[in-house]
C-alpha positions as CSV (number, residue, x, y, z in Angstrom):
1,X,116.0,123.2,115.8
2,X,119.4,122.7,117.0
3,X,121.0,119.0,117.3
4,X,121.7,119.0,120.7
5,X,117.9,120.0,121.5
6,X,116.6,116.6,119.5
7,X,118.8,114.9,121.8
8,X,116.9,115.6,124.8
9,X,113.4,114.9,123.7
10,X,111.9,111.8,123.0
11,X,111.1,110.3,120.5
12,X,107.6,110.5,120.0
13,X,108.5,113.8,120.3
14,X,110.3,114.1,117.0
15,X,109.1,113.7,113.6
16,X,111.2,111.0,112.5
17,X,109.8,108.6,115.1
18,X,106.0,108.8,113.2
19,X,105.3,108.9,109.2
20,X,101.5,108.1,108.0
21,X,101.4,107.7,104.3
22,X,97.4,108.7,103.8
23,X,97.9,108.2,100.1
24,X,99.2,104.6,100.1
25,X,96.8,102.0,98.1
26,X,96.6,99.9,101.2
27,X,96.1,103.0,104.4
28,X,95.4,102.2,106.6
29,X,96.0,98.3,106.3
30,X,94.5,97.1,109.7
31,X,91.1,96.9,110.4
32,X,90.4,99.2,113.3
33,X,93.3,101.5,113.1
34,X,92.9,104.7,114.2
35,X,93.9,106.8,110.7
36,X,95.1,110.2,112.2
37,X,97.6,108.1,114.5
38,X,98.3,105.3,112.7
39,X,102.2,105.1,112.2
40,X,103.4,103.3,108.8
41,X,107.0,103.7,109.7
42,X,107.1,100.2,110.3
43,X,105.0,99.0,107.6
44,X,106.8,95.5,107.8
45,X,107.6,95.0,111.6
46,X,110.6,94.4,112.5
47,X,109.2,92.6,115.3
48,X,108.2,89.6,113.3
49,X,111.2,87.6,113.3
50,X,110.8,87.3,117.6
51,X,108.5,85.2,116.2
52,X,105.8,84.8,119.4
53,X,107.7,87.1,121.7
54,X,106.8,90.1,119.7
55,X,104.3,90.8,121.8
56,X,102.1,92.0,119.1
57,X,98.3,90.5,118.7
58,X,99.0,87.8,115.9
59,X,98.1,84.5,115.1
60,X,99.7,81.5,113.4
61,X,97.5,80.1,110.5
62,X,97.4,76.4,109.5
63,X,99.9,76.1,107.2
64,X,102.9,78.0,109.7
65,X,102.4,81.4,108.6
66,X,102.8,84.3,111.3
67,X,99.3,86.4,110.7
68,X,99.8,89.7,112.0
69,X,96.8,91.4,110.3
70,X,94.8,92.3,113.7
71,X,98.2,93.6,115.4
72,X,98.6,97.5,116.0
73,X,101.6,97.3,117.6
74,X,104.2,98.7,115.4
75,X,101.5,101.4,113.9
76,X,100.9,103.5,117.4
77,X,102.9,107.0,118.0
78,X,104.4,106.0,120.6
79,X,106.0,102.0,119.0
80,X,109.2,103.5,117.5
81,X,110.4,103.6,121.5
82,X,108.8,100.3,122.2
83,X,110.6,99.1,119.0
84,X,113.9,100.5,119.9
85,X,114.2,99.0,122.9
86,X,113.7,95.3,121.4
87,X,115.8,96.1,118.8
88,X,119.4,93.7,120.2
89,X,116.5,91.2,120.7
90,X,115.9,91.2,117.3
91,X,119.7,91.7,116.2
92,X,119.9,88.6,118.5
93,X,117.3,86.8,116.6
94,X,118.8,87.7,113.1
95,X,122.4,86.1,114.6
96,X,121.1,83.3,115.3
97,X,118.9,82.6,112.3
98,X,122.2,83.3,110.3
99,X,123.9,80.7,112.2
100,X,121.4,78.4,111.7
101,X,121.3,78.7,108.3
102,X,125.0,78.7,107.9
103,X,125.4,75.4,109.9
104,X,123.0,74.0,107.8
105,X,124.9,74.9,104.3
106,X,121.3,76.3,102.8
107,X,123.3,78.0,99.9
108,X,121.9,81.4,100.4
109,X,124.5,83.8,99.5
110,X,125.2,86.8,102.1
111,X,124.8,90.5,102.1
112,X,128.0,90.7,100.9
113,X,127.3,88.5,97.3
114,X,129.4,85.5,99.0
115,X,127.8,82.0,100.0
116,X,128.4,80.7,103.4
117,X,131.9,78.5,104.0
């Protein structure tokens, strides 16, 4: 297939918007999924960090944590669009959670191997 004609379809349309891995340990790894559709391209959501405007079916548990076990969201053929299209949300997100951290001198080093001035 030539380049210029994967430009023009979308993406559900191509085969690197949708990967199920059938023989991981843990497929499919929410209850109810549908197995033949279930997309594991996003097997850690990226959506996580927007925290409760995901948009995903999750709860908070008791001691904080962000339980997304019942949340199909990300795992659909058609969430690499949907995912996309939040994605300077959750650049956003990261920015600001990098700020955060830098303001408060947590001593985490950087990508780059450096700590924060």
């Amino acid at each position: 297939m030539d380049k210029k004609d994967i430009l023009k379809k979308k993406p559900e349309e191509c085969r690197y918007s949708f990967f199920s891995h059938k023989e991981c340990e843990f497929f499919p790894c929410h209850k109810g999924a549908d197995p033949e559709n279930f997309n594991c391209l996003f097997c850690y959501c990226p959506l996580y960090v927007l925290g409760r405007s995901c948009g995903g079916n999750f709860r908070y548990l008791e001691n904080g944590i962000k339980d997304c076990s019942n949340c199909l969201l990300p795992h659909g053929r058609g969430s690499y669009s949907y995912i996309a299209r939040r994605y300077s949300e959750i650049v956003e997100a990261m920015r600001r959670n990098e700020q955060a951290a830098h303001e408060d001198g947590d001593g985490k080093e950087t990508a780059a191997g450096k700590k924060p001035q």
